[in-house]
C-alpha angles and dihedrals in degrees: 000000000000115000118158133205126242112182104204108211131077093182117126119255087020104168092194091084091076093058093056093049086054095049095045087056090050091052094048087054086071121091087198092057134062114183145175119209110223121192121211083214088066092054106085087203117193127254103199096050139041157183140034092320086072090049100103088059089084103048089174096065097036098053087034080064100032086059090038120111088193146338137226114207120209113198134153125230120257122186085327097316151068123277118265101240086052082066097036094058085042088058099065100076131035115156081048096072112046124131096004126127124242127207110205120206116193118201122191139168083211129075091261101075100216088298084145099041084058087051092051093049094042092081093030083065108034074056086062095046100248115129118235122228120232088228114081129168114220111193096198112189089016091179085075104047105060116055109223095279096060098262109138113241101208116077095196091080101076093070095043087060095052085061099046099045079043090063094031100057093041089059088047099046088044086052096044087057087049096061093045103052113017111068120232135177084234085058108050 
């Protein structure tokens, strides 16, 4: 399975970067994943333009999701919601994404672990016809999980994460079939 990795921030001194970094090793480990790992600070996105119709103009990304059988997307929580340039990115592609699943990671400095910026993606990306795993990882206080070189400190999470990329590859790989062998006008 391909899924690749957008982590969904471009702030300075995010630390859910690290998270991303972590999650992206995890995911090598596996000999049923392959991933990328795509940061919304590398897209110069227009300001003057917008939607799916300048999504060609970042082949990487398109064909990275044309070729995806599914995503997981890392974002911290800010005031209750996703960051801006995390949508925006989103928004450049549509058809690309349908029926495939979508693993949501939420990253917060505060208790809650990102548990409301999930429930604000959850209807953002069944907008954008991905299908959203029951399995999600919430990193909450996220300053005290990583050491300063990025290790993650809590041990519990790797097993977290095998629940989560369990879930996560068995929706892909059912949705992969999907596509395959059922046909659908979104499929032709």
């Amino acid at each position: 399975m391909f899924i690749p990795i957008v982590l969904g921030t471009n702030r300075q001194g995010r630390k859910s970067a690290n998270v991303a970094r972590w999650l992206e090793e995890k995911m090598s480990e596996r000999e049923d994943v392959e991933t990328k790992l795509f940061d919304v600070r590398d897209f110069n996105l227009p300001t003057d333009d917008y939607g799916t119709a300048i999504g060609k103009g970042y082949p990487e990304w398109r064909d990275a999701i044309i070729e995806a059988d599914g995503l997981v997307i890392v974002t911290p929580e800010y005031n209750h919601g996703y960051p801006g340039i995390l949508k925006s990115v989103l928004d450049l592609l549509l058809k690309e994404y349908i029926h495939k699943a979508v693993g949501l990671v939420g990253v917060s400095a505060a208790p809650w672990g990102g548990t409301r910026v999930i429930e604000s993606c959850v209807p953002m990306v069944r907008e954008l016809g991905l299908a959203v795993t029951f399995s999600d990882l919430n990193f909450p206080q996220v300053q005290d999980k990583f050491d300063e070189n990025g290790k993650l400190l809590d041990e519990k999470y790797d097993k977290f994460v095998v629940d989560f990329l369990d879930e996560l590859v068995w929706m892909s790989r059912t949705l992969r079939w999907g596509r395959e062998n059922l046909p659908s006008k979104h499929h032709q």
